[in-house]
N, C-alpha and C positions, 0 to 999 in steps of 0.2 A: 429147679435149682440143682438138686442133686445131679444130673448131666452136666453140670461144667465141669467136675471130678477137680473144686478147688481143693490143691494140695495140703496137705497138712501140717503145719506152721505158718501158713500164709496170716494175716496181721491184715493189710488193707488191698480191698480191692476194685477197683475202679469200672464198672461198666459205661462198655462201649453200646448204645444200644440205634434203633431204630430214628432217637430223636439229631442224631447225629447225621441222617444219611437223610430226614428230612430241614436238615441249617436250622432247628428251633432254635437256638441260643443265637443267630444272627436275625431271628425276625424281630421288629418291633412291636408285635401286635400277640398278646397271649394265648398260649394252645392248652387245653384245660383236656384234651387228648394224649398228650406225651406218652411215653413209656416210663414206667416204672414202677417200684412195687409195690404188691398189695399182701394184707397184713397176713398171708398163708406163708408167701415167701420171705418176708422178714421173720417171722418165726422158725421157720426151717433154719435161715443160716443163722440165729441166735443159740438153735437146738445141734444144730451140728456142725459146727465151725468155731474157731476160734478168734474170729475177725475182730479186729477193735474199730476201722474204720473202713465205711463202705461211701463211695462215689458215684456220683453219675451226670450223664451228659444233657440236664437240662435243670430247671428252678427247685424242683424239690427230690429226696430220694424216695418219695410217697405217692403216691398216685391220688387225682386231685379230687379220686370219690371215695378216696381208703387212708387220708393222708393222718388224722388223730390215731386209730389203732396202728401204722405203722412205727411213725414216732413212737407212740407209747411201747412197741414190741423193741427198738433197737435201744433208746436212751433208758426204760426201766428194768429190762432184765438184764440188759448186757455193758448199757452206757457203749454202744455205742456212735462212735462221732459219724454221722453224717456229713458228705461232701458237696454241695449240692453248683450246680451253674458251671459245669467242667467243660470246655472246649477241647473235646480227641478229637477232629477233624482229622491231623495227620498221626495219629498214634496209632501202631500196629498193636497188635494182641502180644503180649507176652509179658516175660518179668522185667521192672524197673524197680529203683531206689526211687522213693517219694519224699518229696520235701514240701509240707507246708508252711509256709510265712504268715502266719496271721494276725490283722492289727492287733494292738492294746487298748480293749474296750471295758473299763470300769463299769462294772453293773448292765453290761450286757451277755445274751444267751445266743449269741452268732456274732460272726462279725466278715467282713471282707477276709481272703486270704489268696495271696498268690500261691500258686502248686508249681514244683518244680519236676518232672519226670527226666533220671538218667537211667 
């Protein structure tokens, strides 16, 4: 984590990872291999970032043999929002302004949400 040198004021960050160059968000059949994190690296960027929300390009931001202590690392010490089911297929690496839409779900803890990146 520490090698991506995210800058200091950054707020939400979107990863572009592996699962993206293998079309998991276009398959219909579930990969319980993805990429994504495990509760070392949620820790680090809880302990040395200021991120409020973090992204990425398939069903969970948690890896699906580490997914309770990730959660528990990003939503209880930091409340961070997780993004999760993101399609970067055509998104370059760099900065953008993020826009999420997310429904209005009474007495729910997730809900659908469109992403806008300019």
């Amino acid at each position: 984590m520490k090698s991506l040198n995210i800058p200091k004021g950054v707020r939400r960050v979107l990863f572009k990872t592996l699962n993206t160059d293998r079309q998991l968000m276009h398959k219909t059949q579930f990969h319980s291999d993805f990429t994504a994190f495990m509760e070392d690296g949620a820790k680090w960027l809880v302990e040395n970032t200021n991120i409020k929300l973090v992204g990425l390009d398939y069903l969970s931001v948690a890896a699906y043999v580490d997914a309770a202590p990730v959660h528990y690392a990003f939503l209880r010490n930091r409340e961070i929002i997780p993004l999760e089911g993101l399609n970067l297929d055509d998104i370059q690496p760099g900065r953008y302004s993020l826009h999420c839409l997310p429904l209005k779900m009474v007495g729910a803890d997730g809900c659908p949400t469109r992403c806008i990146l300019i």
